[in-house]
N, C-alpha and C positions, 0 to 999 in steps of 0.2 A: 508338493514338496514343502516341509515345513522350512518357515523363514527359522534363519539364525540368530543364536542368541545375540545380541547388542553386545562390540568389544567392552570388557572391563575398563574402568576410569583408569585414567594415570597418578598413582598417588601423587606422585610430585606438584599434581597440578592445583594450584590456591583459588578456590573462587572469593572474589570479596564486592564489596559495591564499587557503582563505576566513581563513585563520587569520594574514593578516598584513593583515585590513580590520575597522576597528572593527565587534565585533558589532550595535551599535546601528546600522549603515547597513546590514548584510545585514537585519537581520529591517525596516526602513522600506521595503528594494528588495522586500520577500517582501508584506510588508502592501500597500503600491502595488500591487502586480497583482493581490491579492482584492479591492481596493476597487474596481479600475477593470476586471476581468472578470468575469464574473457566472457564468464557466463555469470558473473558476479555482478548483483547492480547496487550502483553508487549510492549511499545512504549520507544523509545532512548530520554530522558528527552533534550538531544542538537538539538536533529531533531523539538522538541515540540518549543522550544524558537527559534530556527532560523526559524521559518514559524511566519506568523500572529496571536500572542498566547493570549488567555485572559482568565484571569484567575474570579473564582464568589467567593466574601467575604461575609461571615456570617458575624450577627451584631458584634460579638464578634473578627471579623477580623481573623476569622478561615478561611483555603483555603477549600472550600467546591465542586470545581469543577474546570475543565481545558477544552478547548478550543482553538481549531486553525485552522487554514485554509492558503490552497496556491492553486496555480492557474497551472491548467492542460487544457492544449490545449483548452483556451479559457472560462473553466469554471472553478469554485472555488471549491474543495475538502475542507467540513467543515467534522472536528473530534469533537468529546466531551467525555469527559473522569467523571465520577459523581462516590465518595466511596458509597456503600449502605446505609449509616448512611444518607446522605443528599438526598438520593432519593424522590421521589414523594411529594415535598416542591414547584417546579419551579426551581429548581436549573437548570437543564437539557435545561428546555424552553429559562430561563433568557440567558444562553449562547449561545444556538442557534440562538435566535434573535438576538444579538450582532452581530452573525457570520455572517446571510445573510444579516444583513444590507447595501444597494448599491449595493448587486450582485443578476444580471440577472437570473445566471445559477449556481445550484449548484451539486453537486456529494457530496452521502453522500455514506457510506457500514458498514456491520455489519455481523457477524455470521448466517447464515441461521435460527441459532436456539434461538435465542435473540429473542422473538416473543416479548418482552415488545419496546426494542431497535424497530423493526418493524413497531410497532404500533403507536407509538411515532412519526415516519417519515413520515406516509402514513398520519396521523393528520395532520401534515404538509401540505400537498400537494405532496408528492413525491410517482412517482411513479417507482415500481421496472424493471431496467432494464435487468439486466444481472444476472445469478449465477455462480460462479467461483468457479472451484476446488483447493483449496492446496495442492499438492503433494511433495511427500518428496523422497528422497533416499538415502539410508544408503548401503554403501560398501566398500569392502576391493579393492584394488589400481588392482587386478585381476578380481572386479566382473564388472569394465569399460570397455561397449559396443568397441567394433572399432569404427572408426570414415575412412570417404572415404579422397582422400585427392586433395579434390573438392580445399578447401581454406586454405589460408597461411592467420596465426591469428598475431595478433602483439599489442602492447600497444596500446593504446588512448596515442595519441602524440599532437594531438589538442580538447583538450576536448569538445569544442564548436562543432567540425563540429561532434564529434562523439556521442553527443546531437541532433542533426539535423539529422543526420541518422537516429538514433532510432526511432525519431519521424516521419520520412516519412516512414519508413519503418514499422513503427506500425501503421500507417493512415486508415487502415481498419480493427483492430483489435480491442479487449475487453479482459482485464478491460487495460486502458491505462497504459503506464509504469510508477512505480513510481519512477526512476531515474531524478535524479534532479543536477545541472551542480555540485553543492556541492560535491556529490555522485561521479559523472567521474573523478572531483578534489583532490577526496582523498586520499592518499598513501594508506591507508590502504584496498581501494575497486579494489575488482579484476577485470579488464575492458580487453577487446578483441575486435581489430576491426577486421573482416573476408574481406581478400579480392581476389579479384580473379581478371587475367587480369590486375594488378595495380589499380583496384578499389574496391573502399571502398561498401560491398553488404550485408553488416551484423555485428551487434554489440550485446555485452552481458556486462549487468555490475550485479555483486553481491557485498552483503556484509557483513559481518563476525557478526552473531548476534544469541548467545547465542550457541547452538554445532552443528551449520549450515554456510553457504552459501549461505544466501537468495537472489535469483535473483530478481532484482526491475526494471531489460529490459533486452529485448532476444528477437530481430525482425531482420529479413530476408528481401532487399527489394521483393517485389511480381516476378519479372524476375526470382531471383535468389530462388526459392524454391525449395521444392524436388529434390533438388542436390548434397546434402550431405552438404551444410554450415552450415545448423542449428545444425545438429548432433556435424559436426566438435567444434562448439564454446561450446555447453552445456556438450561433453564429456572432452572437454581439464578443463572444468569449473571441472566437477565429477572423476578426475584425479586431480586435485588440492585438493582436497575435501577429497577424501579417504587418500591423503595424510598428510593433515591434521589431520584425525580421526573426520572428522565431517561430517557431512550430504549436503545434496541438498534441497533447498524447491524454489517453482516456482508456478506460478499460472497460471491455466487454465480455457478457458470458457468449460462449461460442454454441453455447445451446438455445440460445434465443434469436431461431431465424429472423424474425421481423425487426428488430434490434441491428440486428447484423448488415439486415438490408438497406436500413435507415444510414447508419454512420457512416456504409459504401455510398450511401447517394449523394451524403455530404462532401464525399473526397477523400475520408479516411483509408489507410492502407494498414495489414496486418503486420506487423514485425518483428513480433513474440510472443510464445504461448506461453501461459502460468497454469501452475498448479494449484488448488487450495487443497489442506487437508484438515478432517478435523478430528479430538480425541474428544471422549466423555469419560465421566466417572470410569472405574472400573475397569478402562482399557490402558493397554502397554504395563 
């Protein structure tokens, strides 16, 4: 059965940049749709405005949606954020198509269980690549695995090249990292470069968001695997963490049993599926 066509826009509705709407009505349109969806996840209102953000005006110059996009290893990562009040109007379309306007390739993702969010995409043109596990872990500063002592961890003392690590070192992995140089720049994100032999063979950067330690990269280059670096950088990370009194969360592809096997042994538990999807030229 053929999918249907995408609903028409809603004329009324104004896309313009986020950066010419008071910030305090983007992050009230962001917080309205985690209070009133339960499958909606919480976004850092500064992470919204420092990417390519647009925001959709009702006639009434009400903020009735959000939008943005930034660029991951060649292709564009579009988000949209819609409160249920302004649902199935065009509101969702109208900033999409703003979003992929001039881009090639896009990456879009969403909760496995969003089948509207789903539906919406695949209207598009997109098709689903990957599904990824959220995993989390909660422990007391005793319930931390060992760790071998494969590698000697140390700060990101050059953020750029410890950005380029990641990146090469995540070069055959899913879902790509979403460490961004912002992210390695920031006092307040926990970054580790793993090295071993005086070389740089692994990086982890996390960051402090709500009663966690979300990793947004944690890659090994391919040489240096199953040799204890990756344990070494995500335990010294769950060792921080307990000490804290906060958690771990990290993302997994769920098609990578030995992967899957690793982070169970660690203590990790599953507590959301995701979706990725992607579009290319010529499709939607």
């Amino acid at each position: 059965m053929a999918p249907s066509l995408p609903r028409a826009y809603n004329a009324a509705v104004r896309i313009v940049s986020a950066q010419d709407v008071a910030a305090a009505a983007v992050t009230r349109c962001l917080d309205e749709v985690v209070a009133q969806d339960p499958m909606a996840v919480p976004v850092d209102p500064d992470d919204v405005r420092a990417a390519e953000a647009f925001v959709a005006l009702g006639d009434d110059g009400d903020v009735c949606g959000v939008g943005w996009r930034r660029a991951v290893r060649g292709a564009t990562v579009v988000e949209v954020r819609v409160p249920p009040r302004c649902r199935r109007v065009g509101v969702g379309g109208a900033l999409y198509a703003r979003l992929a306007d001039g881009h090639d390739e896009l990456l879009a993702s969403c909760d496995a269980g969003q089948s509207r969010v789903r539906r919406f995409l695949e209207h598009r043109g997109f098709g689903l690549t990957a599904m990824v596990f959220l995993q989390r872990w909660d422990g007391a500063p005793e319930d931390v695995p060992g760790a071998f002592r494969t590698a000697r961890l140390t700060e990101a003392v050059d953020p750029e090249a410890a950005l380029a690590l990641l990146e090469a070192a995540h070069a055959d992995g899913w879902p790509p990292p979403f460490a961004t140089l912002a992210d390695l720049t920031d006092p307040a994100a926990w970054v580790r470069v793993a090295w071993v032999d005086d070389q740089p063979v692994g990086v982890l950067c996390a960051r402090h968001e709500d009663d966690v330690w979300a990793v947004r990269g944690f890659a090994v280059l391919p040489p240096w695997r199953n040799r204890g670096v990756g344990r070494a950088l995500i335990t010294e990370l769950m060792r921080r963490a307990a000490a804290d009194g906060l958690g771990v969360v990290l993302r997994t592809n769920f098609a990578d049993d030995a992967l899957m096997a690793w982070t169970s042994g660690l203590g990790f538990w599953t507590f959301r599926s995701w979706a990725f999807y992607r579009r290319t030229a010529g499709e939607g």
